[in-house]
TORMI-924845 format. One record per residue (C-alpha): y negated, z negated, x negated. Coordinates in steps of 0.001 Angstrom, whole numbers, padded with zeros to 6 digits, always signed. Layout:
% TORMI-924845
YZX ...
This chain:
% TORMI-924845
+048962-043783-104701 +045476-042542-103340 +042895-041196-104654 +039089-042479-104584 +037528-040494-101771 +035551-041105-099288 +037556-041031-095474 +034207-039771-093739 +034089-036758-096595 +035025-033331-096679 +036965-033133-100031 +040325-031975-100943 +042438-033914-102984 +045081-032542-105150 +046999-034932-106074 +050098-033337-108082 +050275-034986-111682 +050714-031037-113399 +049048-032789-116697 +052797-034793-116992 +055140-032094-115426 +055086-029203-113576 +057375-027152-111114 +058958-024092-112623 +060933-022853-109751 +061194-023961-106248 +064543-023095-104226 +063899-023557-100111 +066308-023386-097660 +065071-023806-094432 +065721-023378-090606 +063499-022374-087993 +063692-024001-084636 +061353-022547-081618 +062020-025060-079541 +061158-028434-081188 +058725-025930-083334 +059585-027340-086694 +060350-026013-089622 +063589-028269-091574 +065445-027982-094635 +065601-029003-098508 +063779-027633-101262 +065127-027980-104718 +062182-028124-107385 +063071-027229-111106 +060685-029362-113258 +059506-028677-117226 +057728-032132-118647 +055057-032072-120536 +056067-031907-124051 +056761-028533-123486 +053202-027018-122494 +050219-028361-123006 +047185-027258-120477 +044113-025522-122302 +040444-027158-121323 +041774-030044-120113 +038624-032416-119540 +039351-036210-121183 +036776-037315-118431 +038441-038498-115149 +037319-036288-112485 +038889-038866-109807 +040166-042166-110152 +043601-042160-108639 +044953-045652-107881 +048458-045138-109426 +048515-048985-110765 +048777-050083-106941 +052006-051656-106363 +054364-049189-104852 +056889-050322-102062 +059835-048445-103766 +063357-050255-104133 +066871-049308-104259 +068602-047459-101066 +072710-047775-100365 +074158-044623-099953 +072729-041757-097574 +074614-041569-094141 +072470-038292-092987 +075849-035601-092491 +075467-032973-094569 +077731-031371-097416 +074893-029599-099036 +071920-027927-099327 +073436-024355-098116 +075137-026361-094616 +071708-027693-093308 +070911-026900-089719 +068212-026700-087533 +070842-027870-084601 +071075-031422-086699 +069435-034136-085352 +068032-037087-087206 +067978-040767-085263 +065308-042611-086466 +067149-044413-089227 +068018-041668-090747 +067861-042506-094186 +068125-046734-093682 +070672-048877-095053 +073119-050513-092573 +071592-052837-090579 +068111-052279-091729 +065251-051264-089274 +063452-048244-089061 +061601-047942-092136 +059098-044369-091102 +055888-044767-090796 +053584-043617-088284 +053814-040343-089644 +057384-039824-089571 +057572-040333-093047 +060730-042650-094340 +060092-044437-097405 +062550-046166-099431 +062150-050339-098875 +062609-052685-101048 +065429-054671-100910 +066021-058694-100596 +066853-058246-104329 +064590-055964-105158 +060955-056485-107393 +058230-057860-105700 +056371-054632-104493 +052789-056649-105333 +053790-057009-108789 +055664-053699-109779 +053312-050099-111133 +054436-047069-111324 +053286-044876-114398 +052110-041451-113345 +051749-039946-116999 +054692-040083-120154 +052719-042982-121995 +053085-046338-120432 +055868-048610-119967 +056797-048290-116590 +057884-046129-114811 +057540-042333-114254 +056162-041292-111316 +055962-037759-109983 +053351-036836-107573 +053617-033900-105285 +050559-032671-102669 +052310-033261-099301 +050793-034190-095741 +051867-033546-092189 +055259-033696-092862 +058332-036102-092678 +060579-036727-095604 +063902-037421-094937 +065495-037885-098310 +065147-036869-102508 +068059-037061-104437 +068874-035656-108053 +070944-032523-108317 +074035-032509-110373 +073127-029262-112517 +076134-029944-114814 +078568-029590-112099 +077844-025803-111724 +080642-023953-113174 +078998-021839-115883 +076821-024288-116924 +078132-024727-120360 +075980-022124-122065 +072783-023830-121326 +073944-026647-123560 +074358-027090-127043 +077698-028424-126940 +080442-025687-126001 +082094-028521-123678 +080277-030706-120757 +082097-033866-121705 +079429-037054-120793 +077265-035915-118626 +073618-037654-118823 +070537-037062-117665 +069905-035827-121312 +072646-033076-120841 +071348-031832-117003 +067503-031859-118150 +068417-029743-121101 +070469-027504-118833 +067224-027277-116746 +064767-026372-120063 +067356-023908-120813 +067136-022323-117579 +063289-022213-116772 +062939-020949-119736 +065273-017514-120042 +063524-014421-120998 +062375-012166-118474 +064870-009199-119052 +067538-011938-117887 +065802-012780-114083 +068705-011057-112158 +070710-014136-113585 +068049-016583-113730 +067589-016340-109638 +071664-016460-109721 +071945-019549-111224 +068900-021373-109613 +070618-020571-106700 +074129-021833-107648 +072460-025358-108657 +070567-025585-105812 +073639-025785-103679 +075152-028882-106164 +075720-032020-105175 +073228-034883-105249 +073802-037207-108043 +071731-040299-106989 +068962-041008-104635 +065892-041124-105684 +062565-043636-104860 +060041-041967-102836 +056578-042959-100790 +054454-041084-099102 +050760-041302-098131 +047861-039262-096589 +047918-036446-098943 +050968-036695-101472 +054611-038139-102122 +055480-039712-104769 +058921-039983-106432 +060571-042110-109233 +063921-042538-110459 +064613-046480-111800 +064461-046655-115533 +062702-043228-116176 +060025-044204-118200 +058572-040739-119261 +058462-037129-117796 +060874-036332-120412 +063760-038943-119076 +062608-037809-115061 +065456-035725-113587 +064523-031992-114348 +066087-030794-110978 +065918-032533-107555 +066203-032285-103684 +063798-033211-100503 +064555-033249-097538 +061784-032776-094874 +061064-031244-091762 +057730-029937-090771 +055941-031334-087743 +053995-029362-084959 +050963-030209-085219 +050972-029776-089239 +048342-027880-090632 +049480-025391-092579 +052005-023325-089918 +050120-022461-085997 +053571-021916-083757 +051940-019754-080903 +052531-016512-078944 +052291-013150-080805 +050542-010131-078134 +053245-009594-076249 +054394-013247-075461 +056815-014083-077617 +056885-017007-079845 +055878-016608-083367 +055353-019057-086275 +053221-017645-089757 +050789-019571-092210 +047346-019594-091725 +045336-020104-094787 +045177-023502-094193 +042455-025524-095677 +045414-027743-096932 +047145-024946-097682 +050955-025079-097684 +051730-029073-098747 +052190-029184-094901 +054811-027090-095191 +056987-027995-098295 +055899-030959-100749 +054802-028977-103964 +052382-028979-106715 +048981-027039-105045 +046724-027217-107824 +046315-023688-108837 +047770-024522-112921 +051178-025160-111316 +052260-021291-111161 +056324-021417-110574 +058286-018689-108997 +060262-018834-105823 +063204-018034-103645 +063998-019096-100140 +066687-018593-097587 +065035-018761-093921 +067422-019040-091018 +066500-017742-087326 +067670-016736-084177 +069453-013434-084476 +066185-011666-082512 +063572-013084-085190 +062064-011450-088323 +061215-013426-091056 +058696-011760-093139 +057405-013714-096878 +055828-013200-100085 +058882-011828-101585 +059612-008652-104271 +062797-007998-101906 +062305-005702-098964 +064551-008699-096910 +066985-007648-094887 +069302-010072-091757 +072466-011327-092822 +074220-012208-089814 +075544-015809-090191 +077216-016384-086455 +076189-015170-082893 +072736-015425-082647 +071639-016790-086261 +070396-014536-089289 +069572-015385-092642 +066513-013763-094379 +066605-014080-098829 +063473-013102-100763 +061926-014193-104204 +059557-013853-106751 +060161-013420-110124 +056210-013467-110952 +054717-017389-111271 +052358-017878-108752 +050560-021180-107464 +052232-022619-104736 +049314-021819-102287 +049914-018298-102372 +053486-018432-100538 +052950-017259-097072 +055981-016756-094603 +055600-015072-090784 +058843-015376-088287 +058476-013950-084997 +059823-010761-083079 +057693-008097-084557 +058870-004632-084752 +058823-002791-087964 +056074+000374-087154 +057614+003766-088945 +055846+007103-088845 +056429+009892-086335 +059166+012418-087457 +056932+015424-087624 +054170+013194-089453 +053853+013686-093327 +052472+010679-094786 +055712+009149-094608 +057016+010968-097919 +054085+009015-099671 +055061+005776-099504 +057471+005291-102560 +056474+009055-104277 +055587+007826-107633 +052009+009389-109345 +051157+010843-112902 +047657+011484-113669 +046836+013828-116002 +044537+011300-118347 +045435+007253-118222 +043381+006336-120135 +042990+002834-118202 +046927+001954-118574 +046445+000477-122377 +049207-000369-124259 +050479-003846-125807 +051944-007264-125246 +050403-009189-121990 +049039-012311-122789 +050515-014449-119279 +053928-016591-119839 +056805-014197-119796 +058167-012680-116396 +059416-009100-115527 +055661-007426-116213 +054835-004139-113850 +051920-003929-116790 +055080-003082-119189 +056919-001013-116877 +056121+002645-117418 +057192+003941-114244 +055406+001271-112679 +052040+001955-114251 +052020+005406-112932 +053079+004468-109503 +050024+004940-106953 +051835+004222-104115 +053768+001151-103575 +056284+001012-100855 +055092-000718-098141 +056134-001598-094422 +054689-002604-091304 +055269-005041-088832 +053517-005332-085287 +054327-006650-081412 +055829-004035-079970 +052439-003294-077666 +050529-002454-080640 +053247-000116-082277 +051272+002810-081253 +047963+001653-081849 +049448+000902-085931 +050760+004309-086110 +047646+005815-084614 +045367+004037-087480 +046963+001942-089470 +049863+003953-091502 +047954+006925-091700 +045519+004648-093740 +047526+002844-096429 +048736+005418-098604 +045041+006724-099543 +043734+003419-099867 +046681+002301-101956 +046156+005442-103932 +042232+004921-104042 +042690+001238-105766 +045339+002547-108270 +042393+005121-109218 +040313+002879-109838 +042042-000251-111506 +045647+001043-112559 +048424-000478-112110 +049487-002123-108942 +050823-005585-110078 +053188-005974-106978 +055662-003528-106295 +055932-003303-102507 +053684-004406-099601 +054367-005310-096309 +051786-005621-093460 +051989-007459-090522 +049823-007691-087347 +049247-011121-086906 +048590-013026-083026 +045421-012444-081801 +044757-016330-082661 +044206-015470-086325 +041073-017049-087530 +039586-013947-090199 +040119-010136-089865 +042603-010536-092942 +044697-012443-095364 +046134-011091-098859 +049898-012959-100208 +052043-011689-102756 +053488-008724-101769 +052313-009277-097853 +049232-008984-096032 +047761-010195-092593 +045458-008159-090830 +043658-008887-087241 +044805-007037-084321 +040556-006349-084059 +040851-003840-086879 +043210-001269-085048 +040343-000002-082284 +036983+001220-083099 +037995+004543-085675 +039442+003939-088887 +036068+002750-090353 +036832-001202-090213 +040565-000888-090512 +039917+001097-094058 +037078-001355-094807 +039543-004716-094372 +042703-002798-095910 +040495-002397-099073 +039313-005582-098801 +043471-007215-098871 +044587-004635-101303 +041964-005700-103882 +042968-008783-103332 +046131-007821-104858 +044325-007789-108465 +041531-010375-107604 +042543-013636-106157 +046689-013284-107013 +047551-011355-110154 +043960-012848-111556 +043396-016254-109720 +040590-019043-110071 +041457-021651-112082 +038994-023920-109947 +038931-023278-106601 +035511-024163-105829 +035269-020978-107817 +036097-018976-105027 +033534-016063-105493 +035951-014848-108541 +038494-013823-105684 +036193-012698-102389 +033039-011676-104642 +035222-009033-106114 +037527-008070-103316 +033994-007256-101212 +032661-005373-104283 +036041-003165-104766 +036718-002540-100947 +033673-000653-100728 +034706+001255-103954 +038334+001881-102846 +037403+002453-099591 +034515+005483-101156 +037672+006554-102893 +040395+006554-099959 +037967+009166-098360 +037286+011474-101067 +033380+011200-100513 +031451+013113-103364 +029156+010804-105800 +026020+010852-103051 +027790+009925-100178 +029741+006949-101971 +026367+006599-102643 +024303+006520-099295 +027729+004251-097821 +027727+001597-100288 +023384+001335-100165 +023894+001140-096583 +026835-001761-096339 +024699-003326-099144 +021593-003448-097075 +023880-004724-094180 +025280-007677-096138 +021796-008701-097473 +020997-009465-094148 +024430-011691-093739 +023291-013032-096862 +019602-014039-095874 +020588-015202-092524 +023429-017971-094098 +020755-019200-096407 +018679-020293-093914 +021606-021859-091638 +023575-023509-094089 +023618-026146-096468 +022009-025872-099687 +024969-027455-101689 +027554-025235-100440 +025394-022264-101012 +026152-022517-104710 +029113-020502-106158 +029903-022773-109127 +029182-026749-107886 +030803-027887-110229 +028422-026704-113325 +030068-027795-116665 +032657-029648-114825 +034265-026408-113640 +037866-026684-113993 +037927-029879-115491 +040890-032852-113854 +041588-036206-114289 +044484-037108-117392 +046989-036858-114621 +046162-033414-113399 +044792-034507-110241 +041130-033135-109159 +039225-032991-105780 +038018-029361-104306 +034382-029856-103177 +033673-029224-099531 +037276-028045-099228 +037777-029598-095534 +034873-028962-094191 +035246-026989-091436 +032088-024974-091553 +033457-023500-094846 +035709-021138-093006 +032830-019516-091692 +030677-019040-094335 +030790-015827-096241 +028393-017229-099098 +031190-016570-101909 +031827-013065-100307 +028132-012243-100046 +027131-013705-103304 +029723-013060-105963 +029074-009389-104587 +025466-008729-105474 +026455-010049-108479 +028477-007773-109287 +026375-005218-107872 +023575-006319-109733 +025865-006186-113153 +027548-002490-112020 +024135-001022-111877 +022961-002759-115157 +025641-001290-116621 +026529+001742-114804 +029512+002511-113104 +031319+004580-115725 +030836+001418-117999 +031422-001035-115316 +034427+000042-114190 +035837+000571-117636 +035791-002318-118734 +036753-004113-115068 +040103-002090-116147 +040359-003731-119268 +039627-007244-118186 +042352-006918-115776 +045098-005858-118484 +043559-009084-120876 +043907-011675-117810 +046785-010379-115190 +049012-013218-114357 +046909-015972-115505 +043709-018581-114284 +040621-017668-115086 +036933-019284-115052 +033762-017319-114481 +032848-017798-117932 +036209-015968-119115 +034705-012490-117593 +031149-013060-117921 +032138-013677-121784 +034420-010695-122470 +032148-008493-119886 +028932-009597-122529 +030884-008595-125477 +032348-005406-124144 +029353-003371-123594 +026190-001661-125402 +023532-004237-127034 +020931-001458-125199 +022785-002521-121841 +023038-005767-122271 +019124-006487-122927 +018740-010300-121222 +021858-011095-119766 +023401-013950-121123 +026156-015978-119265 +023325-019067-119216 +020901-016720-117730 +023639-015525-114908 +024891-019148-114510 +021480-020088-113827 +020200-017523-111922 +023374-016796-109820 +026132-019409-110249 +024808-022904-109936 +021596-022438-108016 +021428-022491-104158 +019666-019514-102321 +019231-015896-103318 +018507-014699-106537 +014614-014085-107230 +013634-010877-107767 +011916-009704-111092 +008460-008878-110867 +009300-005238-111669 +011850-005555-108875 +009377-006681-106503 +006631-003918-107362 +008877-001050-106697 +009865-003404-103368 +006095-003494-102404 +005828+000643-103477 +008303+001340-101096 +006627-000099-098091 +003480+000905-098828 +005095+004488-097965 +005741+003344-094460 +003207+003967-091706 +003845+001074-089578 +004921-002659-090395 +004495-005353-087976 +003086-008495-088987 +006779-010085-088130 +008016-008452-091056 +005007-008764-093541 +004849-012763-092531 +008656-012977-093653 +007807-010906-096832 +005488-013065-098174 +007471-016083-097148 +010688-015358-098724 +008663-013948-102081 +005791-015954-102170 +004059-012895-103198 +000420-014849-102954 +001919-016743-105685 +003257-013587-107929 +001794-011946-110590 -001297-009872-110467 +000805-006515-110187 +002470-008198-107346 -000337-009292-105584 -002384-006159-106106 +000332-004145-103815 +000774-007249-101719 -002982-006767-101169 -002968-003214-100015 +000353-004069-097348 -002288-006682-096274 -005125-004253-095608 -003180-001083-094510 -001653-003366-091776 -004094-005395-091033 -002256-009109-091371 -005383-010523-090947 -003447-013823-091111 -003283-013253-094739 -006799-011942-095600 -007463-014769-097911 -005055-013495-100282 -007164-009924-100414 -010547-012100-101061 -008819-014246-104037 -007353-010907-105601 -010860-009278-105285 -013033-012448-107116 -010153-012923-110213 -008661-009917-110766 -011082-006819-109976 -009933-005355-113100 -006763-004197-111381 -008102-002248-108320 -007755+001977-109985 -006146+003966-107731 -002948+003195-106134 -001090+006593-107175 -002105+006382-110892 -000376+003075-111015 +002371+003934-108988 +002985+007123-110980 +002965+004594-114277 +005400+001751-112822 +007736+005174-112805 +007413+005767-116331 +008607+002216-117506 +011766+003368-117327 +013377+000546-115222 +016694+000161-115463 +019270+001174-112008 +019658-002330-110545 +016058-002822-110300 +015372+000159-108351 +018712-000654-106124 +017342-003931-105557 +013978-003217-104497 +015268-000406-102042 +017312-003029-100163 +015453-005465-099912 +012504-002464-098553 +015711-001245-096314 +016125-005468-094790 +012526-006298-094432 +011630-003379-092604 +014475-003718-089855 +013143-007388-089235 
């Protein structure tokens, strides 16, 4: 199955079918080899069809037309001679010959990839003439379609669920008598489904089935960006097995893993925020409505640490001589794209004894007025809910860890540690509750493409942010820990939507970071005007470099988080590779918000950014689900034109930087006249980014005096045209001046004029 795009494009396909079924739970057990560099293992996936959830704002429009009616090459295998007992026994010291899943006497059946598909046999249907049904409607059948690339699939099988001793309560019969596929899909519902005070036993038993036998092989292709998987006979989503097992291996040069050297030469493996995020490194379900929880068992040489998004502080189990085994999990869904895992020999960085921040780290906090910690039922799909846990909501310090090489030990305890307990601190002041309740922090290789990268419950930072002071290191350990809220516990329903994570996280790390350092009101002030005036210049400077289509922060207009009837959607501009390096959904989405804080006022602002996050932790959201509630939630007297048209329009779906009012621009044009000196440099950019000659007459009235006072002579024409049409407009410059005061302009205008005054002069 492919999907229509275009080979010389830049799109990302996602290709899982999550309208039909979607992954509840994975279960991964994996080995990691240094020395072939690949990752190898099984991963069991826990499935729920669709009869039993139904996906809101579902578009009936196709938004790609995926080619599932193609004939697929599937037929029926002979037994499996790969030897292995189970999931639990799998090594990284196995080898696979090329035939490893073949029949007898067939040839090698992997493609150039590496990937083995399952051939048809002499007796099998004609390939050219058999389709495979992607949804639960048509006659043929089922098909399930996970995002995978970049790796090699050895094998899928069915798991026997109802061989699991202990099985019996999950069915309605007191006795497993005739076991079906009925029976061990309604042991699976049973399971995904348990309520959240019951997780301790939940993870128990997915583990317990994980490690059952296979009962059947099932039919599997693969393809440039997915594999797809049928069972002969399932017609319907409902009849598909409910629990099965792949076996894969990872490949070196896949894209979501770099295997390199960490800063003191050893070897290290770690995701890397891949573009094609992590179907390079398990086959799973990537678009962002698939939220399932996890648990994996990772297996290493004995001098290793294996660090993941995990609620467990891990620690080794020693399996034999040389070889530990690292367990974490999640208990909170999350999409699949947000499971990050690091192995390599870092060293775990611990305060000096006579240092006293170390009796921070897990001492739990009780402010004298909560008022931000409201009270009633979340409104996300049922897991164990830190928003519901009272000790947790008073908590304003998680414990945390950190890992570095051992060279930059000391440089971590110097800066680093000394840092995270007031920033932690800062962001519980400001939006409550943490929703994850521990953090660890690695120091990633000095190959690391970004200064930072936010997981569940683990965080990447670059090795650049540990010299300098503590100014950038506090700056980019805001920026993750907001993260925490805005881009995992809240996460985009569309990706191309991207602003809802970064536009935020830059907004909040300059609050957090005002916060962390116990500045009073005017310097939080004078730091925030002065990173603000910094970024507008970022901001200016990428809108003249880059593409006017990827300068927009929704492309998709009223599109936005709309798929095709299978699930399946494309993320605009996703592989292209200049995207990496364009901070337009940083720089953007945070003069947004700056723009709405100072309509509002902070007091206001921040209020209700505390009660958005209580409405919408743990689920996808759209821009339009916080521009609506932010609209309803404050004054009529504050709201005065915005509308969430007016914001799309002026902010959302239109290249470039927002225009500035013609109020906005007078006080801009006030300010400068103030200067003494202004080089013709900066007055030529002024009127080219404004096109003040084409403004209104209050506009062009101060644009006239910059013109004279400076003498742009370039731009003298202007002066004579103002003179001959609008001489009524010339009274003194200090009685108008002294009037535009009196209007009583609201904050953001007056914010907005003094940075752009604070850009233009410095150019």
């Amino acid at each position: 199955m492919d999907m229509q795009l275009d080979p010389a494009g830049d799109d990302l396909p996602l290709m899982a079918n999550t309208s039909h079924i979607l992954v509840k739970h994975y279960v991964l057990d994996l080995d990691v080899d240094f020395e072939s560099q690949v990752i190898e293992g099984t991963i069991v996936l826990f499935l729920e069809d669709g009869d039993r959830f139904k996906k809101q704002n579902r578009s009936v429009e196709e938004a790609c037309q995926s080619e599932s009616n193609k004939g697929c090459k599937l037929g029926m295998p002979e037994p499996c001679h790969v030897p292995v007992t189970n999931a639990m026994t799998f090594s990284s010291e196995m080898e696979y010959n090329d035939c490893a899943i073949c029949s007898k006497g067939e040839k090698d059946t992997s493609d150039k990839d590496g990937n083995h598909d399952n051939q048809e046999h002499a007796a099998g249907i004609s390939s050219s003439k058999r389709c495979c049904d992607t949804g639960n409607h048509g006659s043929e059948e089922f098909l399930l379609v996970l995002d995978c690339c970049d790796l090699s699939v050895l094998k899928v099988e069915e798991v026997d669920v109802a061989a699991v001793p202990g099985m019996e309560k999950f069915t309605r019969s007191p006795e497993l008598t005739v076991v079906s596929e009925e029976l061990r899909n309604q042991i699976v519902r049973e399971l995904v489904t348990l309520p959240a005070n019951r997780w301790r036993e939940q993870l128990d038993y997915y583990a317990r089935c994980s490690q059952a036998a296979g009962c059947g092989e099932l039919l599997f292709d693969t393809d440039t960006w997915s594999l797809q998987i049928r069972k002969t006979g399932a017609q319907t989503a409902t009849d598909f097995p409910h629990a099965i097992r792949i076996w894969y291996k990872t490949k070196p040069e896949g894209r979501s893993v770099t295997w390199t050297s960490d800063q003191s030469g050893r070897p290290c493996v770690y995701t890397v925020g891949s573009p094609v995020n992590n179907r390079a490194l398990f086959p799973c379900q990537e678009p962002p409505v698939a939220m399932s929880t996890w648990q994996a068992t990772v297996r290493a040489a004995a001098s290793f640490v294996v660090l993941m998004s995990g609620e467990n502080s891990a620690k080794p189990t020693q399996l034999w001589e040389g070889c530990s085994s690292w367990y974490y999990y999640v208990t909170m869904p999350m999409p699949a794209s947000t499971f990050t895992i690091a192995v390599g020999c870092w060293t775990e960085v611990k305060m000096e004894p006579c240092s006293s921040g170390d009796s921070a780290t897990e001492t739990p906090f009780s402010p004298p007025e909560a008022d931000f910690r409201h009270v009633g039922v979340c409104s996300h799909m049922e897991y164990p809910c830190r928003f519901q846990n009272a000790s947790a909501t008073t908590q304003q310090i998680i414990p945390h860890r950190v890992f570095a090489p051992v060279c930059l030990t000391g440089a971590c305890q110097e800066t680093l540690l000394q840092l995270i307990p007031p920033c932690l601190s800062a962001a519980h002041s400001v939006l409550g509750t943490h929703p994850f309740s521990r953090l660890d922090v690695l120091i990633v290789p000095a190959n690391f493409p970004s200064l930072g990268m936010a997981s569940p419950h683990i965080m990447f930072l670059s090795q650049s942010i540990l010299t300098g002071g503590s100014h950038l290191c506090g700056t980019r350990l805001c920026h993750e820990i907001a993260h925490a809220w805005f881009g995992l516990a809240l996460g985009a329903r569309d990706w191309t939507e991207e602003w809802l994570s970064e536009g935020f996280a830059s907004h909040l790390e300059d609050v957090f970071w005002a916060a962390a350092q116990q500045l009073a009101p005017h310097e939080a002030r004078e730091q925030q005007e002065l990173r603000a005036c910094l970024r507008w210049r970022r901001l200016q400077d990428e809108m003249q470099s880059s593409p006017t289509e990827m300068q927009v922060l929704r492309p998709n207009k009223d599109k936005t988080g709309h798929t095709s009837d299978s699930g399946a959607s494309v993320i605009k501009h996703g592989l292209n590779p200049e995207k990496s390096f364009m901070q337009v959904h940083y720089l953007k989405g945070y003069f947004l918000l700056r723009f709405l804080a100072e309509r509002l006022g902070d007091e206001t602002y921040f209020s209700f950014l505390r009660k958005f996050v209580h409405a919408f932790h743990g689920q996808l959201i759209l821009s339009q689900d916080f521009l609506q509630m932010l609209l309803e939630n404050i004054p009529e007297e504050k709201r005065l034109e915005l509308s969430v048209e007016n914001i799309y329009q002026d902010w959302l779906e239109s290249s470039g930087i927002p225009k500035l009012l013609p109020d906005q621009l007078v006080l801009l044009l006030e300010h400068l006249l103030e200067q003494k000196t202004l080089s013709h440099r900066t007055l030529q950019s002024l009127q080219r980014t404004y096109h003040l000659q084409d403004q209104d007459a209050e506009v062009r009235h101060r644009w006239c005096e910059l013109i004279v006072k400076h003498k742009f002579t370039k731009a003298y024409e202007s002066v004579e045209r103002f003179l001959q049409e609008d001489q009524r407009l010339v009274p003194a410059r200090h009685a108008q001046k002294a009037d535009s005061h009196k209007r009583g302009l609201p904050p953001w205008i007056w914010s907005g004029a003094a940075l752009g005054f604070r850009v233009l002069l410095h150019r």
